[in-house]
N, C-alpha and C positions, 0 to 999 in steps of 0.2 A: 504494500500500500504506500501510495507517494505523499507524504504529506507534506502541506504547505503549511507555513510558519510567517506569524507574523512577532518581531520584535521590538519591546520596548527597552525606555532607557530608565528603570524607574531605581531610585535608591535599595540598597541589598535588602533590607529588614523587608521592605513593601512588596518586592518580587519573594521574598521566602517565603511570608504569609501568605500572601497568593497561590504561589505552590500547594504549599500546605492545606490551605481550604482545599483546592479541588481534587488532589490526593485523600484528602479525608470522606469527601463525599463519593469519590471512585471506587474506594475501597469498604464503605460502611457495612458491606456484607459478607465481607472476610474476616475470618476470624483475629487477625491479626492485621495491623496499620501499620506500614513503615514510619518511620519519625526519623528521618535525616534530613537534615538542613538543604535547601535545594540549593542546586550548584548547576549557573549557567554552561552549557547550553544544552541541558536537558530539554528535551517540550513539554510544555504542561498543556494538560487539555482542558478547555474550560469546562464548567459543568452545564449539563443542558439545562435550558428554558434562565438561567440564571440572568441576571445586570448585563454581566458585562458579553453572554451569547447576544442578546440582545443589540448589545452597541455594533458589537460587531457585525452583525445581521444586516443590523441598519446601514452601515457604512461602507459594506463590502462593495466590491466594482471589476470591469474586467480588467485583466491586466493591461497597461496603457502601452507597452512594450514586450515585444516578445521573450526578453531577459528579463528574471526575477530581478529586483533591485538588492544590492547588497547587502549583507548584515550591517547595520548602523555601527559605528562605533561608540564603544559607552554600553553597548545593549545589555542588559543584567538577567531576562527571561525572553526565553521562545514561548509564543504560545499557538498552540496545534490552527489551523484555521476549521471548523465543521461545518460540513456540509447540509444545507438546510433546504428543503424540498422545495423551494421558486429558485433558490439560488446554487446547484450543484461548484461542491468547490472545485471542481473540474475545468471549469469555466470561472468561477467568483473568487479568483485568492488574492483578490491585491486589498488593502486598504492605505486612503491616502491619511495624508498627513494630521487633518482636523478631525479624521476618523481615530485615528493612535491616540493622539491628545485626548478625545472626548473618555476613550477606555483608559487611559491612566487615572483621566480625573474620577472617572467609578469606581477603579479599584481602589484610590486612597478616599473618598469619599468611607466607601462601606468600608474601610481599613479601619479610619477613624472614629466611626460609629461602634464598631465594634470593641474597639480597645477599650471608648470612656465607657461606653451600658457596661461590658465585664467588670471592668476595676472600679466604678462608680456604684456597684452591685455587691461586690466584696467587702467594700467600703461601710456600705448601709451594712452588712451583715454583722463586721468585724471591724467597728469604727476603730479601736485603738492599734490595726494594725498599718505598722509601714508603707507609706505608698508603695517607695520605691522595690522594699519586698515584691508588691503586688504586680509589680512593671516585672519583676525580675522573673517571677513564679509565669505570669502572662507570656513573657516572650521563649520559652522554655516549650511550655503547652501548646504553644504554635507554630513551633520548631524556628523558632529566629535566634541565627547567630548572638549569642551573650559575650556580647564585646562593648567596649567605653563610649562609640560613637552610635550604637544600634541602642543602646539604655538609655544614654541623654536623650538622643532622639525622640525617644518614645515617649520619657517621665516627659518632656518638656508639651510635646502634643498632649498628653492626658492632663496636662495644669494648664493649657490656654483653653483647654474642651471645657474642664471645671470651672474655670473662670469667669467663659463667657456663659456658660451654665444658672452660675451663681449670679451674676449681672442682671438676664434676663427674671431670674425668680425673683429677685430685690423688686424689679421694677413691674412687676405684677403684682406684689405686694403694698406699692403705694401709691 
C-alpha cells in the first residue's frame, strides 16, 4: 500500500501527543498499548471521523505537480493522508499551505484543551497537590518526552489557560 504523507513542523511535545492520541485510539482493543515516545519520521494515522480527518478532508486537492513536494525542513511528524469516499487518496494527497496551518492550529487547539480540563480536574480533586507534579505525571501519561524545555513548555501553557480561566470567572462574577 502506497501511502501518502503529509508533514508538519509543529514543536516535539505537540507532535508526540499527537502520536500518542491516535496510537491510543488505534490500539484500544488490544490488549496491550505501546507507550514510546514518537520519533519522527514515523507516520501517524489520524483517527477516523476525528478534528483534524476533518480538516484534512476539507483541504485536500489534487496534486498541483506531478512530483510530491519535499519533506519541509523542521518537519517533526508525518501524518498518513486517508482516503475518504468523494475524495480517493489516489487522486486527493496534496494539501496546500492554509490547509497545514489550519490542522496544526486543531491539533494545538485540542492539545490545549486537553492539558488544562486534565490538570484543572486533578487540581479540583487534589487541591494541595503540585502543579508542576501534575504537568510532570500528564506529560508521562501521554508519552511526551520529560525534558526542561517540553515541562516549561507545558506548566507555562496550563498557567496562561488558568489564568485566562480565572479572569473570565472574576468577570462573570461582577
Amino acid at each position: 500500500m502506497n501511502q501518502y504523507l503529509i508533514y508538519l513542523c509543529l514543536p516535539p511535545y505537540l507532535a508526540q501527543w499527537y502520536a500518542h492520541e491516535c496510537n491510543q485510539v488505534h490500539n484500544r482493543d488490544n490488549k496491550t498499548c505501546p507507550r514510546e515516545i514518537y520519533r519522527f519520521p514515523t507516520p501517524v494515522v489520524p483517527v477516523r471521523n476525528s478534528q483534524e480527518s476533518g480538516v484534512i478532508q476539507a483541504h485536500l486537492q489534487k496534486q498541483p505537480t506531478d512530483k510530491p513536494a519535499p519533506v519541509p525542513e523542521g518537519a517533526t511528524i508525518a501524518i498518513v493522508i486517508p482516503s475518504f469516499p468523494y475524495k480517493p487518496v489516489e487522486y486527493y494527497n496534496f494539501v496546500p499551505r492554509i490547509g497545514l496551518e489550519h490542522l496544526a492550529d486543531t491539533i494545538r487547539n485540542r492539545f490545549q484543551v486537553e492539558l488544562f480540563d486534565d490538570i484543572h480536574e486533578a487540581r479540583r480533586i487534589t487541591p494541595k497537590t503540585r502543579i508542576d507534579l501534575l504537568v510532570q505525571a500528564w506529560m508521562e501519561d501521554h508519552c511526551i518526552e520529560d525534558d526542561d524545555t517540553n515541562f516549561r513548555t507545558l506548566l507555562k501553557i496550563y498557567q496562561r489557560r488558568r489564568d485566562a480561566y480565572r479572569k473570565t470567572v472574576k468577570s462573570k462574577k461582577s
